[in-house]
C-alpha positions, -999 to +999 in steps of 0.1 A: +369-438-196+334-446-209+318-420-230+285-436-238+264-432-207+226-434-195+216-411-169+187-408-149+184-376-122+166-385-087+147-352-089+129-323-106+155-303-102+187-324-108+174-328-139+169-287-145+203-286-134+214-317-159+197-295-188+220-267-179+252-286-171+251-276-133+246-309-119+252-314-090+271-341-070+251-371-063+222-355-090+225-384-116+223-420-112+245-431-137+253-462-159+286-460-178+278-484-212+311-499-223+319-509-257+310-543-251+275-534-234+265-515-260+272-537-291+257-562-273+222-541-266+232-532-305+227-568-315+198-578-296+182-547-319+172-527-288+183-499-298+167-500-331+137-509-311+134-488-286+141-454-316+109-472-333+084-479-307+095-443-293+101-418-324+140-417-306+177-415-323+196-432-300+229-438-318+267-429-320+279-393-315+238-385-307+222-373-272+187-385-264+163-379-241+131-397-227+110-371-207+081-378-186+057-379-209+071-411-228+080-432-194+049-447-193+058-460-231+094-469-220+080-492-191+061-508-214+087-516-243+113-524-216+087-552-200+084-566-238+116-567-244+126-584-213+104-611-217+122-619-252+159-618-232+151-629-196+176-627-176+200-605-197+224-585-174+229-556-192+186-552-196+182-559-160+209-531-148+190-504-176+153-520-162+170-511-128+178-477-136+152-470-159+125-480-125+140-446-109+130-420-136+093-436-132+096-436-096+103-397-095+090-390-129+122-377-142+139-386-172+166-409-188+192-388-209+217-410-233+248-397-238+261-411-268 
């Protein structure tokens, strides 16, 4: 079982639910990071980053948020960052999910 995760809710309200634990089925889209997925994000620095450009602690044994107001921020630093790995799986699945919290202005939540 994975227990780093990034999750994005699809509305508004799955993600009041998310902030109570009440979630919902189908609520979250969710991306299970594996060991392997995540010391490879590790390596490329985009965690380290991502914390920088947006005052975040993503890290081991942490829980993160980005919230609406920093999506427009996040867009940005994930179209940078892309262009210095193109073509990297594991930053086009996160570019992927990432596009749905700005579609529907919700968050992204890192379970860490």
């Amino acid at each position: 079982m994975e227990r780093r995760r990034v999750v994005v809710p699809i509305s508004k309200q799955a993600e009041f639910r998310l902030d109570y634990d009440e979630c919902e089925d189908n609520d979250l889209v969710d991306y299970p990071l594996s060991e392997e997925k995540f010391y490879k994000l590790f390596n490329l620095g985009f965690f380290h980053q991502l914390n920088a450009e947006l005052d975040l602690m993503i890290d081991d044994y942490e829980q993160e948020e980005i919230l609406e107001n920093k999506l427009d921020q996040l867009k940005v630093f994930m179209n940078d960052f892309m262009q210095q790995y193109p073509g990297n799986p594991i930053l086009n699945d996160l570019h992927q999910l990432f596009q749905i919290a700005y579609d529907r202005r919700t968050g992204v939540f890192f379970f860490f």
